[in-house]
N, C-alpha and C positions, 0 to 999 in steps of 0.2 A: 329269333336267333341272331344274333353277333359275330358279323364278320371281321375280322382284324386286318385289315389293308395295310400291310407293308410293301414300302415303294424298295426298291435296288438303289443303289445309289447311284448305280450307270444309269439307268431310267430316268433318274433325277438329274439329272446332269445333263442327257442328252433331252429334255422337256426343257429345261434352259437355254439350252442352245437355241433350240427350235423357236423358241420365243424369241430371242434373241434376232437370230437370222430373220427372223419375218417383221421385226423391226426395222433392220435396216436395209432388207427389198423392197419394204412395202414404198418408197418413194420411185426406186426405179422401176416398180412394173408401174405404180402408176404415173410416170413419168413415159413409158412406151405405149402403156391407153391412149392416152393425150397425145401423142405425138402421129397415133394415128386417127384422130378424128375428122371431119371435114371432106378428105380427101385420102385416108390409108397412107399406102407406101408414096403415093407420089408427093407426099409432105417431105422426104425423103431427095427424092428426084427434083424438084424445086429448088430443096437446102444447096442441091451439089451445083445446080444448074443459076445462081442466084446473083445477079447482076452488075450486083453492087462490092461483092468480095469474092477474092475467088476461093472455098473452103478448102479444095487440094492445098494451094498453097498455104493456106492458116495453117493446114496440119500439118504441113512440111516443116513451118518456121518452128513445129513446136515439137517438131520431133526432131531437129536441130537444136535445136537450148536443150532437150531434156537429155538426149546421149552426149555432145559434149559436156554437158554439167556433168553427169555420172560418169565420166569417162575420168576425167580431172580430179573429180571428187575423189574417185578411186584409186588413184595416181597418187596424188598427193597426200590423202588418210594415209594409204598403207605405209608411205615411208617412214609418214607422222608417227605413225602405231609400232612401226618397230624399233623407231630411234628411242621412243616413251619407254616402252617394251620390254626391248632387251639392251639398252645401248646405256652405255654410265657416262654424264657428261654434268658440268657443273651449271648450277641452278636448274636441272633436270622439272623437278618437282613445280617449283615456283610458275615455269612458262606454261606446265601442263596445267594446273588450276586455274592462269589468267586463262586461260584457251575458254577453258570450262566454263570461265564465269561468264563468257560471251551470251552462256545461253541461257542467261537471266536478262538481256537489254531484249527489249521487243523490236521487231523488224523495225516498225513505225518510228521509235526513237532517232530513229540514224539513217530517215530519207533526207534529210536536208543537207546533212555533210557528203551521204551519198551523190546526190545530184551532183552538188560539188564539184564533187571529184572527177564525175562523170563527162560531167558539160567542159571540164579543163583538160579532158583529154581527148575532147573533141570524137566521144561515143555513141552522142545522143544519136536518137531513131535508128539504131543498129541492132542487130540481135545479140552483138557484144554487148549491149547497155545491160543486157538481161542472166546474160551466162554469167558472168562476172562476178554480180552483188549476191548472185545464188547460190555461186560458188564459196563467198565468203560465209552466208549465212548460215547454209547445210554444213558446213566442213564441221564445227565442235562437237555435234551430236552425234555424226559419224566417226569421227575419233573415237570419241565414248565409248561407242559399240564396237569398232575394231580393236580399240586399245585393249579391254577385258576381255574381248577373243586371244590377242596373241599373248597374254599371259596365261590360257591357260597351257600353252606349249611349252612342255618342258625345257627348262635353261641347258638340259643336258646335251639336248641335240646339240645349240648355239655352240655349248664348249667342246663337242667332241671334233665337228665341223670345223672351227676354228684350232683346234689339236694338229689336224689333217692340214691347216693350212688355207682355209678358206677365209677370204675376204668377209667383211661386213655385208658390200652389195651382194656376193655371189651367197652368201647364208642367208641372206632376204628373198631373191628369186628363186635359190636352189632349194631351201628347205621351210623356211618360213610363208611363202607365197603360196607353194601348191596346198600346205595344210588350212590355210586360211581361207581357203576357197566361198564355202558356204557363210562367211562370214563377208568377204569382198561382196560377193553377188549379194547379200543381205543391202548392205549401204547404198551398194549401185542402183538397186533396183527404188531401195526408198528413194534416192536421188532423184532420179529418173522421174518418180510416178509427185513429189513434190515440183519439179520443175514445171513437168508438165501440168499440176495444177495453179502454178504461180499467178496473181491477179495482179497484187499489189504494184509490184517493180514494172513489167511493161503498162501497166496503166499513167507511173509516172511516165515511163524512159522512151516509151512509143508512141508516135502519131501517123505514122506512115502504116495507111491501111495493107501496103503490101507486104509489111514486116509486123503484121499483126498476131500474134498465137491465139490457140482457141480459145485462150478464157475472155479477152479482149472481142474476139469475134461474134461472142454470146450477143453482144449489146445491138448489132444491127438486127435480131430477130424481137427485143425489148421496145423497141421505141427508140435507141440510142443513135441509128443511122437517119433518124429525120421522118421514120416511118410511122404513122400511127396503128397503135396494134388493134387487131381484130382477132376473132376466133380464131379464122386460117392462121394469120401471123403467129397467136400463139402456141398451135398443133405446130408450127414450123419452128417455133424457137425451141420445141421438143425433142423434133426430130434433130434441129442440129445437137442441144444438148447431147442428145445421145451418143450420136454420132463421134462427137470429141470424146465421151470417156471410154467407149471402146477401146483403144490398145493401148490405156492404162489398167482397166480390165482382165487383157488378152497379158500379158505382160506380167501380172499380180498373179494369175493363173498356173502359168509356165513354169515364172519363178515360187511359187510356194511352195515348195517343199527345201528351196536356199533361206529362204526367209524364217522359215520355223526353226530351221538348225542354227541361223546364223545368231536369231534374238537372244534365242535358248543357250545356248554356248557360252554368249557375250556375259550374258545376264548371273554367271556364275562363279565370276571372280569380278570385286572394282579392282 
C-alpha cells in the first residue's frame, strides 16, 4: 500500500529554519562546552579575575564606542533621512548616491588616509580613534535603511503640518521622529552591535591595553599577551569569548521585534 506524504508548507519552512538555527548555534554551544572544560565555571572566575587586563574595563571601553557610535549614528542618519526624504534642495540626488557609493570602498581601502587623519589630530590610542572612523563607516548603510523608512510616510502629513505652520525641525521631531521609531532603533541597534564587534580600527588605532575593547582583549587568552596557550588557557579564551558577546546577544534580544519592523518597512520602498 502507498502512502502519499504531503508536507504543509508551514512545516517546510519551519524544518528550514530549524536547520538553519542549529547551524548557526551549533559554534556557540560548542564554544560554552569548551569554555567549561578543565576547570567549569571557574574558567569564568579567572577570565574576570585575570592579571594582565582588567575585562570590566575592556567591556566598559566597548560599551562606550558601541552607545556613543549609535547614539550619533542615530543623530546624524535621521536628519540625513529626512532632508533626503522629505526636504527639496539643489543637487538633492547626486550627494545622496555619492553617500551610497561609500558602500562599495572596503573598510581596508582607507586605513592609510585614516590613520592620517587620525595621528594629525592627535586621536591616536583614544577611544575617539575608534568612534569616529565607525561612525563614518556605518552612517551610508544606515541612511539606506532610514532613508526608504521615512519615504514611506506620507508627504501629506509634511504638508498639512507645514499648512499649520510648523517648521522643518519641529515636522522632524514632531511628526516625522515618533513614526520612525522602529526604524531609528533598527539602525541604532545594528550600530551598536557592529561597533561592538569592531576588530579592524582599534587593532590599528589602539595599543594602550587600558583603552582596549573586547575584540582586541581576545588576543591575551590566544597567545597574543606573551602567553603560551595550553588546554586551560584555551577553556579560558572560551570563557572570555563568551563573555564579550553576551550583551550583544542580550541587546539583539530586546530589540528584535524593532529590528524586524525596522528592516521590513525600510525594505519596501528605495
Amino acid at each position: 500500500m502507498l502512502f502519499r506524504i504531503r508536507f504543509h508548507p508551514k512545516i517546510l519552512i519551519q524544518a528550514i529554519l530549524i536547520l538553519f538555527a542549529l547551524v548557526w548555534l551549533f559554534p556557540l554551544v560548542a564554544a560554552v562546552s569548551q569554555s567549561l572544560k578543565i576547570q567549569g565555571l571557574k574558567n569564568y572566575w579567572d577570565v574576570l579575575n585575570y592579571p594582565k587586563i582588567n575585562l570590566l574595563r575592556v567591556i566598559f571601553n566597548s560599551f562606550v564606542i558601541a552607545i556613543v557610535t549609535s547614539a550619533a549614528v542615530g543623530l546624524l542618519v535621521s536628519l540625513a533621512s529626512f532632508s533626503f526624504s522629505k526636504m527639496k534642495f539643489k543637487g538633492k540626488s547626486v550627494l545622496y548616491y555619492m553617500l551610497l557609493a561609500c558602500l562599495s570602498i572596503p573598510p581596508a581601502a582607507i586605513m592609510t588616509p585614516m590613520f592620517i587623519l587620525v595621528k594629525k589630530f592627535g586621536l591616536m590610542n583614544s577611544l575617539s580613534a575608534v568612534i569616529l572612523p565607525v561612525i563614518a563607516l556605518q552612517a551610508p548603510f544606515m541612511l539606506l535603511i532610514l532613508k526608504n523608512y521615512f519615504d514611506t510616510i506620507p508627504s501629506a502629513l509634511i504638508e498639512a503640518a507645514r499648512i499649520d505652520g510648523c517648521s522643518s525641525l519641529r515636522v522632524f521631531y514632531s511628526i516625522v521622529l515618533p513614526l520612525a521609531v522602529p526604524a531609528l532603533v533598527t539602525i541604532m541597534m545594528l550600530t551598536f552591535i557592529n561597533a561592538w564587534n569592531e576588530y579592524l580600527i582599534p587593532l590599528l588605532f589602539i595599543k594602550s591595553t587600558s583603552n582596549y575593547p573586547v575584540t582586541l582583549a581576545a588576543t591575551y587568552f590566544t597567545g597574543g599577551g606573551g602567553i603560551h596557550q595550553t588546554p586551560k588557557m584555551l577553556a579560558q579564551q572560551y570563557a572570555a569569548l563568551i563573555m564579550m558577546t553576551i550583551p550583544s546577544i542580550i541587546i539583539y534580544i530586546f530589540s528584535q521585534k524593532y529590528l524586524q519592523a525596522g528592516l521590513t518597512a525600510g525594505a519596501l520602498k528605495s
